[in-house]
C-alpha positions in Angstrom: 0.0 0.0 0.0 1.9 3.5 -0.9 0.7 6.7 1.4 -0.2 9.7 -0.6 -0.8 13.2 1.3 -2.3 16.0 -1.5 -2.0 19.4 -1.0 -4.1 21.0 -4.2 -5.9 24.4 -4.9 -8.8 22.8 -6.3 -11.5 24.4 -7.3 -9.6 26.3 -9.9 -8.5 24.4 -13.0 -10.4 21.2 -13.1 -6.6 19.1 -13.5 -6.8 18.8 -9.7 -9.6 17.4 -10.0 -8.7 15.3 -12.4 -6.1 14.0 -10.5 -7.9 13.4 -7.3 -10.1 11.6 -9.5 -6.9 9.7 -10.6 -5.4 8.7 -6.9 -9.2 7.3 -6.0 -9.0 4.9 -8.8 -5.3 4.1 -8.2 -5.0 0.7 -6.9 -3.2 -0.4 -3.6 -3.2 3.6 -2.8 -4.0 4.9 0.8 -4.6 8.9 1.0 -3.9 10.1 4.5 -4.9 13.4 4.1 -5.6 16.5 1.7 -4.9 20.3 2.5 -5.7 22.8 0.2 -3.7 26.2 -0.8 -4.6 29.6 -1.6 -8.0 28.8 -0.2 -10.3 31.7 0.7 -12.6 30.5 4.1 -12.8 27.1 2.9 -13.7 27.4 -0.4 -11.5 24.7 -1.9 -11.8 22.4 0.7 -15.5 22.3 0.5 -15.2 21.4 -3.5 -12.6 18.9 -1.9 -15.1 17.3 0.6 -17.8 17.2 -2.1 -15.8 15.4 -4.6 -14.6 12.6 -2.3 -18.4 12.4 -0.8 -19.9 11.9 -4.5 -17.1 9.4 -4.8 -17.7 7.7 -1.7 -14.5 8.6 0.1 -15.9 10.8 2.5 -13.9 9.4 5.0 -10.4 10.7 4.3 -9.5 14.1 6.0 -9.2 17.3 4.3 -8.0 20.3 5.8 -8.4 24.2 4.6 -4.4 25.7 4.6 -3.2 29.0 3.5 -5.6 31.5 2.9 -5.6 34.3 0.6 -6.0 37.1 3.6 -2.5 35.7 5.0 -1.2 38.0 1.8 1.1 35.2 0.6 -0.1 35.4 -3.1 1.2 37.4 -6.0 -2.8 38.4 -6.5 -6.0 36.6 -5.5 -7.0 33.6 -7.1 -10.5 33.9 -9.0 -12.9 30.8 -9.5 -14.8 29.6 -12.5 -18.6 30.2 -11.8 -19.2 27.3 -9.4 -22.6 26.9 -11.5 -20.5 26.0 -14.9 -18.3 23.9 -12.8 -20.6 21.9 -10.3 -24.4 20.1 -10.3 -25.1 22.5 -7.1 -24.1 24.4 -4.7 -21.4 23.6 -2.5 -20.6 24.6 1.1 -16.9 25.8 1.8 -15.3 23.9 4.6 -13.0 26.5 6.5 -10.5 25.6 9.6 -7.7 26.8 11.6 -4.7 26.6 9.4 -2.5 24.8 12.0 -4.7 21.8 11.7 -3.9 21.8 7.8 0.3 21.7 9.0 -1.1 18.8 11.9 -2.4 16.9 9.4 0.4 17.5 7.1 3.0 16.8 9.6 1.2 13.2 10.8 1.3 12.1 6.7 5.1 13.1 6.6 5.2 10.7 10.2 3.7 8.2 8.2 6.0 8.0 5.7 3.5 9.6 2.6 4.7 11.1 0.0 3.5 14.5 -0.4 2.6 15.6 -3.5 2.1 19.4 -4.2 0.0 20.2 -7.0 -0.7 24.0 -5.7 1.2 26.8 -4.6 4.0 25.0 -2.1 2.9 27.5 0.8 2.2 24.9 3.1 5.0 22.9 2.9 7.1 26.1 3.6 4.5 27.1 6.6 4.9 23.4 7.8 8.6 23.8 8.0 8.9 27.0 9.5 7.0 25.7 12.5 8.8 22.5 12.5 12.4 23.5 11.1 13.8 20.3 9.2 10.7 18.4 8.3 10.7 19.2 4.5 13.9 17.2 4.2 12.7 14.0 5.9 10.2 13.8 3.1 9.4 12.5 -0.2 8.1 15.0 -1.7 6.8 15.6 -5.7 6.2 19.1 -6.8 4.0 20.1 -10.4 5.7 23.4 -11.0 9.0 24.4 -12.5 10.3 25.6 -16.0 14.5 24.9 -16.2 14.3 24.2 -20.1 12.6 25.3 -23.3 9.2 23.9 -24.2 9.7 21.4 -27.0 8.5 22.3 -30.7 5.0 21.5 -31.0 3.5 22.8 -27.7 2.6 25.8 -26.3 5.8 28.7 -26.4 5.1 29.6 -22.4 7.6 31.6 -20.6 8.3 30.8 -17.1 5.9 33.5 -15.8 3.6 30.6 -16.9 4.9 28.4 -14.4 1.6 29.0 -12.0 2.6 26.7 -9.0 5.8 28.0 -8.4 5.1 32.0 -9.7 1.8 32.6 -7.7 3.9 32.4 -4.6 7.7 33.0 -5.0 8.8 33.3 -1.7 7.1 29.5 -0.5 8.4 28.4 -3.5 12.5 29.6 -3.3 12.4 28.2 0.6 10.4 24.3 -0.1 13.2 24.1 -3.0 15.7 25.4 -1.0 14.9 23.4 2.3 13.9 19.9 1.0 14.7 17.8 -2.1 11.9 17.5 -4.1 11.1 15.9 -7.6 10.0 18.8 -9.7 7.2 17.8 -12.5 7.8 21.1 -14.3 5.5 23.0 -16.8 7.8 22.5 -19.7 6.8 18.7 -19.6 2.9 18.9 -18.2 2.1 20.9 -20.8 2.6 17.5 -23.3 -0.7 16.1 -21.6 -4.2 16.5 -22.5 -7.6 15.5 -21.4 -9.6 15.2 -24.5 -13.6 15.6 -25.6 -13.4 12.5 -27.2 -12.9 11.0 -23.1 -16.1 12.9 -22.5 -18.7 10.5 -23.2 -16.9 7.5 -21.5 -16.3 9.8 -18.5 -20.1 10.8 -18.6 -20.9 6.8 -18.2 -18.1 6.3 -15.2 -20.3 7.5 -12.4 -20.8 10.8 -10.7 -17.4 11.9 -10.4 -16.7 11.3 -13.7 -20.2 13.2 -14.8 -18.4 16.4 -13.2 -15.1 15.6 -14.9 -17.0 15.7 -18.1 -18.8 19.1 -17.4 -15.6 20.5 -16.1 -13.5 19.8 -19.1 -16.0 21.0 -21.1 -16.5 24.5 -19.0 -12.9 24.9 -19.4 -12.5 24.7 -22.8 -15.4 27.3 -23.3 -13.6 29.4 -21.2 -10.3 29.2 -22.0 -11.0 28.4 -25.4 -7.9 25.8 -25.5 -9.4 23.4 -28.6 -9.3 26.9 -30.5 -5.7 28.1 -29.1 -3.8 24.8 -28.8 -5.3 21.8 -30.9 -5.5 24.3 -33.8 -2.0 25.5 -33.2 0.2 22.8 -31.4 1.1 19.3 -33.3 1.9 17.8 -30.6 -1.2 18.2 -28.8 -4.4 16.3 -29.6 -6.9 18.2 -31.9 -10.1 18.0 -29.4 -7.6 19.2 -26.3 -9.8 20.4 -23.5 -7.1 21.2 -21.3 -3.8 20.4 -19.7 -3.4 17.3 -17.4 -0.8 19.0 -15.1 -1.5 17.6 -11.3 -2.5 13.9 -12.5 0.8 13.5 -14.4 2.7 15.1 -11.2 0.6 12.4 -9.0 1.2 9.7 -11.2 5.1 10.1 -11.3 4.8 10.4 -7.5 3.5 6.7 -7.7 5.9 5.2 -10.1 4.1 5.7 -13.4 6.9 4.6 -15.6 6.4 6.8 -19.2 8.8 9.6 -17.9 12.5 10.3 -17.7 14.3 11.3 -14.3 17.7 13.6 -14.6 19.3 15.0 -11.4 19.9 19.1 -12.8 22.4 21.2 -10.5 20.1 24.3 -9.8 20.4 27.3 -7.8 17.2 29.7 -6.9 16.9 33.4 -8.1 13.4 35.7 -7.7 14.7 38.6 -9.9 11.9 40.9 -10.3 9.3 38.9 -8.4 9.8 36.3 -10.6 11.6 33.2 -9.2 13.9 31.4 -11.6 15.0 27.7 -11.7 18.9 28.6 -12.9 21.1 25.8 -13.9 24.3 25.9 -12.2 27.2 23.2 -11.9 27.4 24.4 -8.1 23.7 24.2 -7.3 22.0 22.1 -5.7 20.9 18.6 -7.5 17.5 18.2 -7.5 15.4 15.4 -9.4 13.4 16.7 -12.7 11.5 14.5 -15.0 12.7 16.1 -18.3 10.6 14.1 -20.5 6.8 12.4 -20.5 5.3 10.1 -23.4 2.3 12.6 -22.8 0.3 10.1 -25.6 0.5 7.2 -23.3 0.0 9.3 -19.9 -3.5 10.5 -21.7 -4.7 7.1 -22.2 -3.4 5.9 -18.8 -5.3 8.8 -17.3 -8.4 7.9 -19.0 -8.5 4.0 -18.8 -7.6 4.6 -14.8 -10.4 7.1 -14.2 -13.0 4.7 -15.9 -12.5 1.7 -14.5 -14.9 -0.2 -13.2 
């Protein structure tokens, strides 16, 4: 049984969902806990709670962490409009951050790997109470940009790199005070969640109902079947959006279709923006520097339908 804590903004761009989706259908998987980032009184650990209720998991604890009032956050976050998003309504779940680094810290005691697939600030607020933690644990972080985007994909600069840029500070001292495994944005951004998934999704259940009608709602809003299928080779025609978070979760449990280098890096924020800088007297940290992104699609898929 492997031990997966996640700490997510979801709520925002339905990959988190996605890959929460993803870790519920994961065999032999145990989740000890989820804490959310950048929430705002709960907000994202209500859509957190709902989505493991629907899925029957109702029983795993989820914890509201940094808020937007703590002023950690290059701006404020905005939501899609929850009625494009979600069948109903949903009540936020707010709580005293400490109890989001509690539940953190007891995950890291029981030896899960943490996988970030927000902004890192919790991991840097859980090791600034506890100095030292952060490098007693596995930990996988979606976020990153060290080299070029390859032909055939989006040309994002690093202020693209969301994770990382939304919150510079959290992000300089996690990579700084812990040795990660970075899924960067320069590889995520070879995955896709398609509409031709959207009927078989539709048929998988609840969860996967709201999978569907997220995608969807995405691609109307951000228009990505129009600005990257059109554009992009190496993406899929009928691309609905990126499949950041579930490729960073999958790597964290050993999905095999990427490539791990060890890149000497040190950490600059040079204008507010931090970069990853490759130096031969940095410090080595594990990057996956390439994905088949064809194959993680259909893994993704065929895992989230299963029976």
């Amino acid at each position: 049984m492997t031990k997966i804590h996640l700490d997510t903004d979801l709520g925002g761009d339905p990959d988190d969902l996605c890959a929460l989706a993803m870790l519920l259908k994961w065999p032999d998987v145990e989740i000890t806990g989820i804490t959310t980032a950048s929430d705002e009184n709960g907000k994202r650990a209500g859509y957190t709670k709902y989505a493991l209720q629907i899925a029957g998991k109702d029983n795993i604890s989820v914890k509201a962490g940094a808020d937007v009032s703590g002023g950690y956050f290059r701006y404020k976050p905005q939501y899609p409009i929850e009625e494009n998003f979600w069948p109903e309504p949903i009540q936020p779940f707010p709580g005293p951050l400490d109890e989001a680094l509690e539940l953190l810290k007891q995950s890291i005691e029981q030896n899960a790997t943490i996988v970030a697939i927000g902004p890192y600030t919790n991991l840097a607020l859980l090791d600034q109470k506890y100095p030292g933690i952060l490098k007693e644990a596995k930990i996988y972080l979606m976020g990153g940009y060290i080299f070029p985007i390859k032909e055939g994909f989006p040309n994002w600069e690093n202020n693209m790199d969301y994770n990382i840029q939304i919150d510079v500070n959290s992000a300089k001292y996690v990579l700084e005070n812990s040795s990660p495994t970075l899924i960067p944005v320069s590889v995520t951004v070879e995955t896709a969640i398609k509409r031709s998934y959207l009927p078989k999704l539709r048929q998988s259940g609840k969860l996967g109902e709201i999978l569907a009608l997220q995608a969807e709602a995405e691609n109307n809003s951000a228009h990505n079947e129009e600005k990257y299928g059109k554009t992009c080779k190496g993406l899929p025609e009928d691309i609905l959006n990126f499949q950041h978070d579930p490729l960073a979760c999958a790597v964290a449990l050993g999905w095999d279709g990427v490539k791990i280098n060890k890149v000497p890096l040190i950490f600059e924020i040079k204008d507010g923006w931090l970069h990853e800088v490759i130096d031969k007297e940095g410090k080595e940290i594990r990057v996956i520097t390439q994905v088949e992104g064809k194959r993680f699609n259909e893994f993704w898929f065929k895992t989230v339908t299963a029976s």
